[in-house]
BATOR-236344 format. One record per atom (N, C-alpha, C): residue in one letter; x, y, z. Coordinates in steps of 0.02 Angstrom, whole numbers, plus 50000, padded with zeros to 5 digits. Layout:
N
AXYZ/...
REM end
This chain:
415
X472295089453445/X471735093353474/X471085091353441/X470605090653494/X469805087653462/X469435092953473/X469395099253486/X468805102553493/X468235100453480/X467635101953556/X466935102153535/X466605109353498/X466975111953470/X466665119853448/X466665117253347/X466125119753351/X466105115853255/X465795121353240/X466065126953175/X465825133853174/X465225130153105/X464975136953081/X464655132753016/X465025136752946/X465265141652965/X465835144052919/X466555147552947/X466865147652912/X467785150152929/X467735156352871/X467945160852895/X468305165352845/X469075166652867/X469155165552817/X469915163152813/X470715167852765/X471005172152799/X471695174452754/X471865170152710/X472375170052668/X472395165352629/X472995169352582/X473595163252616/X474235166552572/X474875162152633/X475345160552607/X476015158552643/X475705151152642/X476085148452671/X476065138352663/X475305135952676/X475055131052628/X474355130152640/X474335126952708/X474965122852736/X474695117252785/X474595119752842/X474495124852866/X474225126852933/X473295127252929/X473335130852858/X472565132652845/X472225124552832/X472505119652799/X472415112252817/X472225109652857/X472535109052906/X472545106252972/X471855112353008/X471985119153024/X471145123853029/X470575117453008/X470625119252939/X470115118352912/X469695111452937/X470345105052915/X470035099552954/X470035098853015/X470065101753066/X470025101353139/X469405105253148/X468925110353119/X468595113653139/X467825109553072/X468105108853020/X467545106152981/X467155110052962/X467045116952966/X466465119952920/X466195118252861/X465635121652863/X465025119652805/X465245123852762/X465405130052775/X465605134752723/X466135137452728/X466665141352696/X467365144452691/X467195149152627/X467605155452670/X467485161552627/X468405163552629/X468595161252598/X469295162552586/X469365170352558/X469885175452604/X469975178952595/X470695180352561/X470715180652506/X471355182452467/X471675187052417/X472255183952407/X472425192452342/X472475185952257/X472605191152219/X472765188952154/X473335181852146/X473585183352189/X474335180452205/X474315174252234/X473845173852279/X473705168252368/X472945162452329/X472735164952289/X471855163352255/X472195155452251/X472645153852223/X472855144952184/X472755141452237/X473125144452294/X473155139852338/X472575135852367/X471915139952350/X471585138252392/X471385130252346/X471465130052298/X471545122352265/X471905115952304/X472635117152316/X472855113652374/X472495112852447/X472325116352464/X471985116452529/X471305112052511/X470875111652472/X470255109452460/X470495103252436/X471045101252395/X471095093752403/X471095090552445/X471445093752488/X471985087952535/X471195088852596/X470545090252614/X470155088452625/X469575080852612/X469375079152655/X469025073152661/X468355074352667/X468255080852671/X467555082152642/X467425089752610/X466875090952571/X466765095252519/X466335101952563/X466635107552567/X466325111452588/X466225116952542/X465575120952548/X465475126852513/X465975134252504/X466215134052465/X466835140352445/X466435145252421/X466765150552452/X466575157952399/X467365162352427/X467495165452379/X467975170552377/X468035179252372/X468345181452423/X468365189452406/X469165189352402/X469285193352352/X469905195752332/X469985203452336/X470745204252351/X471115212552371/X471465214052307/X471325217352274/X471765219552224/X472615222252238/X472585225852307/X473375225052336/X473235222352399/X473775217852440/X473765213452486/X474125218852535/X474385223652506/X474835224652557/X474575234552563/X474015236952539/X473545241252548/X473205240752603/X472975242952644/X472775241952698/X471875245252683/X471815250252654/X471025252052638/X470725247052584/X471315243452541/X471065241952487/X470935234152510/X471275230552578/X471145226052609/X470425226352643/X470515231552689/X469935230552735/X469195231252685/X469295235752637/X468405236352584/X468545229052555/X468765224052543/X468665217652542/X468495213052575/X469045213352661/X468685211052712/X467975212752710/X467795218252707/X467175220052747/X466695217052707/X466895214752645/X466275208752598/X466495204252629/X466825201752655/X466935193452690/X466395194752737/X466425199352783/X465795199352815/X465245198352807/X465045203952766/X464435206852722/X464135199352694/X464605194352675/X464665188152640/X464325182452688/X464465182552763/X464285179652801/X463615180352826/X463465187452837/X462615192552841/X462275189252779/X462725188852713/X462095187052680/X461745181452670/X462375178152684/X461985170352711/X461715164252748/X461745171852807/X461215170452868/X461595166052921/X462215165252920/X462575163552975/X462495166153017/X462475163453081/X462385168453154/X463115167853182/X463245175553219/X463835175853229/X464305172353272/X464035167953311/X464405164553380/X464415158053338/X464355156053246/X464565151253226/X465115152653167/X465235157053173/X465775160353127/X466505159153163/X466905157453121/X467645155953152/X468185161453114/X468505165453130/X468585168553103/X469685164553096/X469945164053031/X470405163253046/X471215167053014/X471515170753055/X471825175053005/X472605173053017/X472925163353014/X473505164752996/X473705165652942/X473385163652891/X473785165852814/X473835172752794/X473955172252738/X473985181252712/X474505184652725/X474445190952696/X474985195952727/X474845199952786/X475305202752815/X475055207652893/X474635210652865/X474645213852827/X473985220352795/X473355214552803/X473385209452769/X472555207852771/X472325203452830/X472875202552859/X472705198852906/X472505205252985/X472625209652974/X472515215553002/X471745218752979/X471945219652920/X470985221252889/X470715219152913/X470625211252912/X470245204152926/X469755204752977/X470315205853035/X470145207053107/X469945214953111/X470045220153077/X469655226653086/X468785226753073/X468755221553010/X468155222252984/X467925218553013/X468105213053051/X467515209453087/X467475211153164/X468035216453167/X467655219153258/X466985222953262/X466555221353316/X465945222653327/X465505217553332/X465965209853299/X465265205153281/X465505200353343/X464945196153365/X465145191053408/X465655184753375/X466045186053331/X466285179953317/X467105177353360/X467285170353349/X467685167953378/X468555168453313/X468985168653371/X469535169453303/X469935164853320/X470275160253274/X470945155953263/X471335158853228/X471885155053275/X472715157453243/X472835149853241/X473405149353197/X473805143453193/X474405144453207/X474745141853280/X475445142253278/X475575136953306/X476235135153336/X476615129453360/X477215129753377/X477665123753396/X478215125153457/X478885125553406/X478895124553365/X479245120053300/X479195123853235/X479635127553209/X479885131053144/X480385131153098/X480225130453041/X480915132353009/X481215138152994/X481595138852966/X482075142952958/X482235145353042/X482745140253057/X483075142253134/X482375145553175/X481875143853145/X481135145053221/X480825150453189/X481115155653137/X480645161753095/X480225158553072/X480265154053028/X479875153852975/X479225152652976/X478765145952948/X478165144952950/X478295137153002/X477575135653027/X477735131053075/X477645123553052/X477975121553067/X478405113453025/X477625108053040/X477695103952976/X476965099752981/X476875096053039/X476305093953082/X476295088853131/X476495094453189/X476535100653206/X476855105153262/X476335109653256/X475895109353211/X475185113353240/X474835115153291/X474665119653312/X474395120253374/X473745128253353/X473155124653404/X472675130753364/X472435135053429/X472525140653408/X472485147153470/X471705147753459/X470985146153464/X470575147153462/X470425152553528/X470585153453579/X470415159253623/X471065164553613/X471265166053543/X471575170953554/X471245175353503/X470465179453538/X470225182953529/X470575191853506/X470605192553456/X470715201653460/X470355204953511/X469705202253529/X469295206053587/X469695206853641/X470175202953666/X470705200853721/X471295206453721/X471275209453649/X471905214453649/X471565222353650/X470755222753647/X470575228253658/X470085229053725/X470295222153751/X469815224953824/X470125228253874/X470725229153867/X470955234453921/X470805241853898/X470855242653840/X470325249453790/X469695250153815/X469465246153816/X468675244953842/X468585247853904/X469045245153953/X469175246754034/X469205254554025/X469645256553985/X469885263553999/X469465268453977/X468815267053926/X468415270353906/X467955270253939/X467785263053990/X467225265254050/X467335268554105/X468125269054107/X468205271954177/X468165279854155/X468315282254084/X468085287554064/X467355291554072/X467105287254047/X466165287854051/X466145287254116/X466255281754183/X465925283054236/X466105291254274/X466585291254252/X466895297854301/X466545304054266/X466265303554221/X466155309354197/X465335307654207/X464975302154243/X464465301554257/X463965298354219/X464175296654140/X463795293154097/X463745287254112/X463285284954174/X463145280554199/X462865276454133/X462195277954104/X461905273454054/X462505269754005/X462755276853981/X463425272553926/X463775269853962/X464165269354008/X464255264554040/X464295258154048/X463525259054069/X463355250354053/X463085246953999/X462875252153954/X462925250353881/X463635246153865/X464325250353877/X464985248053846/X464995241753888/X464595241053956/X464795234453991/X464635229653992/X464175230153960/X463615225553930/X463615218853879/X463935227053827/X464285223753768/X465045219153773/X465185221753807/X465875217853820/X465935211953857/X465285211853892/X465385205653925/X465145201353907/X464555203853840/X464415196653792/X464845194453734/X465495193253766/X466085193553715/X466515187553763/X467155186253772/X467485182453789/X468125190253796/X468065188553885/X468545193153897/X469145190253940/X469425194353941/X470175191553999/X469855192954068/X469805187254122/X469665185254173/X469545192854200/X470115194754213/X470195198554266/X469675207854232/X469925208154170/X469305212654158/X468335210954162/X468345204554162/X467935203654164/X467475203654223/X467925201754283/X467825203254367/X467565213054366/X468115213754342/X468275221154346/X467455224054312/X467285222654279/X466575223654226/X466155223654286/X466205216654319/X465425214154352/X465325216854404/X465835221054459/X465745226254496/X465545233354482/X465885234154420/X465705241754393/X464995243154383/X464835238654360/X463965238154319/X463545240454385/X463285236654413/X463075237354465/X463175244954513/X463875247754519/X463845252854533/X463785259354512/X463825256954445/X463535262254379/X462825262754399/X462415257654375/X461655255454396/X461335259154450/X461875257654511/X461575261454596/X461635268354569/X462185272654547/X462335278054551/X461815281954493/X461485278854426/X461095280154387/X460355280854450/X460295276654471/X459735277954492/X459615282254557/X460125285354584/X460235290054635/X460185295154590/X460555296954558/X460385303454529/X459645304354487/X459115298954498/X458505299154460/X458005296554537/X458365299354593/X458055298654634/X457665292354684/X458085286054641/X457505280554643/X458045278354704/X458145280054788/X458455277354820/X458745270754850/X458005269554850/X457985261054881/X458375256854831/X458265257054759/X458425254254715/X459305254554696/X459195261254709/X460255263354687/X460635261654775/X460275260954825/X460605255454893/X460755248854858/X460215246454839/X460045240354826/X461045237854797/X460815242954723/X461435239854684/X461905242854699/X462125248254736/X462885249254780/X462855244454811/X462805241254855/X462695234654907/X462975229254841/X462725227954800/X462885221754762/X463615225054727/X463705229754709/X464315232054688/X465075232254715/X464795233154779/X465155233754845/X465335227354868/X464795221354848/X465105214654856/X465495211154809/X465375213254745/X465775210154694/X466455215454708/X466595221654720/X467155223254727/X467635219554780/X467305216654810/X467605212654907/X467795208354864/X467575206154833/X467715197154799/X468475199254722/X468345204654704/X468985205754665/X469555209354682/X469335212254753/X469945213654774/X470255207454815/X470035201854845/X470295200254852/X470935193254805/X470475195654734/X470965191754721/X471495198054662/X471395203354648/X471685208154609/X471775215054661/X472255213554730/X472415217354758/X472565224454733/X472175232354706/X472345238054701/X472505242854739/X472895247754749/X472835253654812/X472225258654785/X472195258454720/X471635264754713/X470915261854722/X470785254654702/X470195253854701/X469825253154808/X470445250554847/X470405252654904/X470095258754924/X470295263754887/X470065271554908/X469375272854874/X469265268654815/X468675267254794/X468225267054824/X468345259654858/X467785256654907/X467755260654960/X468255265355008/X467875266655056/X467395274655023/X467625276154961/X467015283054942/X466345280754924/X466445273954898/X465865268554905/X465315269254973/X465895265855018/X465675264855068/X465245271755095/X465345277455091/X465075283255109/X464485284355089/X464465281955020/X463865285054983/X463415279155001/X463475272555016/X462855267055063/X462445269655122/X463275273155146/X463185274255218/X462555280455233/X462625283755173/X462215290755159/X461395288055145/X461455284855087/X460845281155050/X460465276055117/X460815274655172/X460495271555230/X460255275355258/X460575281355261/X460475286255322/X459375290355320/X459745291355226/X459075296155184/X458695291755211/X458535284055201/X457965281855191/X457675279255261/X458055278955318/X458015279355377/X457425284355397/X457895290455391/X457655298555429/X456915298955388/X456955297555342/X456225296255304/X455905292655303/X455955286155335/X455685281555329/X455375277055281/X456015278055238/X455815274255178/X455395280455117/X455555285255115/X455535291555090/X454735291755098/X454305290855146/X453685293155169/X453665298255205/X454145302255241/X454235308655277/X454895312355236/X454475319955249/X455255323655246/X455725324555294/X456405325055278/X456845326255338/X457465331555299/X457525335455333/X458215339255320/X458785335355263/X458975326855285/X459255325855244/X459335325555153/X458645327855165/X458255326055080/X458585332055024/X458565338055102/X458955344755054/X459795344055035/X460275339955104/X460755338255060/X460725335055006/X460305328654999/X460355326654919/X460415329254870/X459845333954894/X459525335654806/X460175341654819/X460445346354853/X461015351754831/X461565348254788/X461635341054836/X462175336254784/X462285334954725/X461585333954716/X461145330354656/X461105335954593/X461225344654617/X461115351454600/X461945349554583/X462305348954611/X463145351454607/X463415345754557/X463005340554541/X463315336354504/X463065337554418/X462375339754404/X462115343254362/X462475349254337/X462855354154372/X463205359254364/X463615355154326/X464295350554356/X464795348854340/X464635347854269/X464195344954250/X463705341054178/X463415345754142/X463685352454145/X463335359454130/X462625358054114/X462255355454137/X461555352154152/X461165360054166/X461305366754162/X461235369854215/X460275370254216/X459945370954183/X459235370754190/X458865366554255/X459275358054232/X459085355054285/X459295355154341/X459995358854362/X460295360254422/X459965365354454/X459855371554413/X459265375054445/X458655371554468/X458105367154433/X457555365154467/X457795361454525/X458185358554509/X458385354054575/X458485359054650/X458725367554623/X458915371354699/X458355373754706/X458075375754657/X457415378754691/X456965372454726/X456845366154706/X456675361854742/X456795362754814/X457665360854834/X457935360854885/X457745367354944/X457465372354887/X457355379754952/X456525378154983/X456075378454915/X455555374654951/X455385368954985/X455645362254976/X455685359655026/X456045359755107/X456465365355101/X456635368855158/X456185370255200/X455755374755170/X455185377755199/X454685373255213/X454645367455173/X454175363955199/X454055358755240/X454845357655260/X454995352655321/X454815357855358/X455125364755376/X455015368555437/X454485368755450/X454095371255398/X453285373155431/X453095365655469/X453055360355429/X452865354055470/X453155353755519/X453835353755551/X454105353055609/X453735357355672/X453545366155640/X453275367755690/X452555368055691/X452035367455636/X451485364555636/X451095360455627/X451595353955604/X451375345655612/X450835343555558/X450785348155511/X450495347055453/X450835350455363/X450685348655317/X451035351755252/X450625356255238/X451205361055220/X450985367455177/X450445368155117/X450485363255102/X449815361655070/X449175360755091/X449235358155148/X448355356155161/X448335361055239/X448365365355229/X448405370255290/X447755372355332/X447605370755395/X446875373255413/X447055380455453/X446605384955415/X446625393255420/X446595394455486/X446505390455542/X446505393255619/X447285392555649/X447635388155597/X448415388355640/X448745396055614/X448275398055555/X448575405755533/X448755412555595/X449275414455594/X449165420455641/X448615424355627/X448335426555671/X447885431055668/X447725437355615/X448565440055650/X448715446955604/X448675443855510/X448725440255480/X448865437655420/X448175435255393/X447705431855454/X447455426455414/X446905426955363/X446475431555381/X446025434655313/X446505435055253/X447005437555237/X447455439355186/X447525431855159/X447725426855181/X448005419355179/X447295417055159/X446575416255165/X446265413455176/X445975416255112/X446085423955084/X445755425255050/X446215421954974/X446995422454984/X447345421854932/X447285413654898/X447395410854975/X447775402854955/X447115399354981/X446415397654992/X446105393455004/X445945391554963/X445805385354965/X445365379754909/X444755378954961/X444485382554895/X443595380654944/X443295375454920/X443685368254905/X443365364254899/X443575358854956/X444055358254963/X444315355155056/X444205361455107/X444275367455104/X444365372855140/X445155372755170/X445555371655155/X446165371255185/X446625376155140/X447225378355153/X447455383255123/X448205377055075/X448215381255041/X449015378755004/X449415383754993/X450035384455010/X450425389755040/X451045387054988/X450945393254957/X451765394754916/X452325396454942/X452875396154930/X453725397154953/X453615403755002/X453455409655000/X453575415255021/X453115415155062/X452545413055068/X452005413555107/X452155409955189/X452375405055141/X452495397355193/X453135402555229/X453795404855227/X453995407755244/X453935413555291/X453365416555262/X452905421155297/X452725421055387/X452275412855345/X452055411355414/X452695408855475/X453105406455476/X453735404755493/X453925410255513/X454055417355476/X454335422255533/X453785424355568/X453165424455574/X452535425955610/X452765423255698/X452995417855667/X453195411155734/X453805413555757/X453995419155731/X454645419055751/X455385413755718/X455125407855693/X455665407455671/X456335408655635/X456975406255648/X457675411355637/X457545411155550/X457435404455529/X457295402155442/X456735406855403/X456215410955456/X455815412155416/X455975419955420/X456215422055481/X456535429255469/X457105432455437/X457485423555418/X458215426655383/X458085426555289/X457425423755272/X457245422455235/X457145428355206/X456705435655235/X456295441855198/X457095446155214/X457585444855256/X458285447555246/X458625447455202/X458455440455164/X458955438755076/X458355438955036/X457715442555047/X457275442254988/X457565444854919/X457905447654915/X458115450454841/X458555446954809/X458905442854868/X459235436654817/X458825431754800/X458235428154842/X457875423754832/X457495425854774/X457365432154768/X456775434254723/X457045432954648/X457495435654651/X458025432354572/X458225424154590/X458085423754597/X458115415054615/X457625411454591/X457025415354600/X456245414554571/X456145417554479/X456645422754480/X456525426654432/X456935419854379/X457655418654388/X457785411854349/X457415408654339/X457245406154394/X456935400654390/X456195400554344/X455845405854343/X455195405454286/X455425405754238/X455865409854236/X456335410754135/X456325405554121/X456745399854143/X456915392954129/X456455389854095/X456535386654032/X455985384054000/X456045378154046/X456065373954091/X455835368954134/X455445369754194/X455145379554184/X454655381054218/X454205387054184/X454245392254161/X453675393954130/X453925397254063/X454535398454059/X454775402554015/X455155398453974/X455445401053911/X455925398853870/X456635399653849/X456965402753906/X457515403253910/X458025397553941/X458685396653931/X459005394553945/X459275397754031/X459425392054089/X459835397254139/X460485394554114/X461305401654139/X461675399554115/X462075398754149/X462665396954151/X463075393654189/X463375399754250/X463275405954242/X463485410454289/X462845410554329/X462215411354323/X461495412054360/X461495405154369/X461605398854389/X461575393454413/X461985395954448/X462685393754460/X463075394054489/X462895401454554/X462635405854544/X462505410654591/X461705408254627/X461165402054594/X460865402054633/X461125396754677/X461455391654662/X461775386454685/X461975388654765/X462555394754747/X462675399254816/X462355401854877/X461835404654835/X461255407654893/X460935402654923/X460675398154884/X460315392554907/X460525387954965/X461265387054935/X461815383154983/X461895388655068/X461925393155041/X462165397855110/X461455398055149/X460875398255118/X460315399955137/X460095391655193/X460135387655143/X459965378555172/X460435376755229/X461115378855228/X461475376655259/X461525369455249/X461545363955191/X461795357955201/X462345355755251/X462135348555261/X462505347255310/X463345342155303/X463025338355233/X463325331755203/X463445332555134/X464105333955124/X464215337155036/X464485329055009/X464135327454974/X464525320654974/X464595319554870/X465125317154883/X465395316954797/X465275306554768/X465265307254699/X465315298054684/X465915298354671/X466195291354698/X466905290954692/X466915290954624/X467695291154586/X467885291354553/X468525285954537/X468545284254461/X469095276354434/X469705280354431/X470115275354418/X470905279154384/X470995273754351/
REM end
């Protein structure tokens, strides 16, 4: 074997027959070697440095027991510490742990997870002692992609599918991030490059940014087409079509809005969604602003639907009659002259018109009114209280019964 990979140092176990660590050593050539050993394994490293054809820089950490496992790894972790201090960068570090005993060759690899480095094993087809033993000279063979990262990326998998379901979109793609600037097993790695992306879309739906969280469901949705077809699942199938729903939705919003420049009815399913997923996240402060959102913009699609302008910039002649001194005196800005109309008002005018929304509205005033009354407590509107998980959850209700959503729609979920 010729490898083009030339590290600039090896840290190296060090214990059982030198000639595997031999053959390492001269096949890879480092500048430096940090031999990791016990009291016992230290001589050898004399043999090994002869039978070299060129002179490389040695330093040594020693375990006082080999077969201690704390008293291994606080040694490893100077082999490291050893490498940091002398400014090696990590994607030239070789890390190699056939010598030694299981304990340190276990440390070895504990203390250097987290870093970008690469790991060798030395094995081969050919052993003595009837095939147990150590592997016979000239039958070398060097496992350079047999990464430890490789034996914890299905760990990895199972901790993002943890975080996504529970909605920690950001960590998420933090963990996915990291893992993929690593050397992973193919097929987790497919598995990564779909997730991201639909982490990404789904982060930015719940922060409202629509166009943007289409954008990357759409790219998510394509890298999933491309790994299912080569890592046929039944669950991730059921995946894609809850996928598919939530595109289908995110098309719909930005449609009826036109690219969120108008309001439309659909805006109040969101945000109740957007309210019910905050709950789940005992979020409850922000699940409240989000319903009280959803009630006033209720009101303020209606009024526009039946007077073709916003509650905000209101001109005092569309006022009913019976009202409008009252309106004109409360809510005008006498600097446009137009009125700006609060939740109840705007309501007001709506049952004036007769409408069913604005008369069923002063029917549940005493629920709405504690709805209002939360809602100022809430230090995320004038007060400093906490809302708590029973007063969310009850405005959640009214709100819901009151809006009538139309589209309850959930983010899929991994297994």
């Amino acid at each position: 074997m010729n490898t083009a990979y030339r590290p600039k140092m090896m840290l190296i176990t060090l214990g059982g027959s030198p000639d595997p660590l031999k053959k390492s050593i001269m096949e890879y050539k480092p500048d430096q070697i940090v031999f990791f050993a016990s009291h016992g394994s230290v001589s050898l490293s004399g043999e090994i440095l002869d039978a070299l054809d060129y002179k490389p820089s040695v330093f040594f950490e020693i375990t006082d027991n080999p077969n201690v496992m704390f008293t291994c790894y606080q040694s490893a972790r100077k082999c490291v510490d050893r490498a940091k201090e002398l400014k090696v960068s990590a994607d030239e570090i070789l890390v190699d742990y056939t010598g030694g005993t299981k304990v340190m060759t276990s440390a070895l690899i504990l203390a250097s997870l987290g870093n970008h480095f690469r790991y060798n094993y030395v094995g081969g087809d050919l052993r003595n002692k009837n095939g147990l033993g150590t592997v016979k000279d000239g039958h070398e063979q060097m496992f350079v992609e047999m990464s430890p990262w490789s034996m914890f990326a299905e760990e990895e998998r199972r901790q993002v599918v943890t975080l996504f379901n529970r909605k920690r979109f950001a960590a998420t793609i933090e963990v996915i991030d990291l893992a993929l600037s690593r050397k992973l097993p193919l097929q987790i790695k497919r598995y990564f490059e779909f997730l991201r992306p639909c982490s990404s879309g789904f982060m930015k739906w719940d922060q409202f940014e629509h166009a943007d969280a289409l954008s990357r469901l759409k790219k998510g949705d394509n890298h999933l087409t491309e790994y299912l077809e080569d890592y046929p699942d039944d669950h991730l199938y059921g995946f894609k079509l809850k996928l598919h729903e939530c595109i289908e939705f995110l098309e719909k919003l930005l449609d009826e809005t036109k690219n969120l420049q108008k309001f439309h009815l659909i805006l109040i399913d969101d945000l109740m969604n957007n309210a019910r997923r905050k709950m789940e996240d005992h979020l409850f402060d922000d699940a409240s602003a989000r319903i009280y959102r959803a009630l006033e913009l209720y009101g303020q699609i209606l009024f526009e639907q039946e007077f073709g302008c916003s509650n905000s910039r209101v001109d005092p002649r569309i006022i009913p009659e019976r009202i409008r001194d009252e309106f004109v005196r409360k809510f005008m800005d006498y600097h446009s002259k137009l009125l700006k109309l609060p939740l109840t008002a705007t309501f007001e005018i709506l049952r004036e018109k007769n409408i069913e929304a604005g008369i069923r509205f002063f029917k549940w005033e005493k629920q709405i009114k504690n709805i209002q009354s939360n809602r100022n407590f809430s230090i995320l509107a004038h007060g400093i209280k906490p809302v708590t998980q029973k007063a969310a959850g009850s405005i959640y209700q009214t709100v819901y019964d009151f809006v009538k959503p139309e589209i309850i729609l959930d983010f899929p979920e991994l297994s």
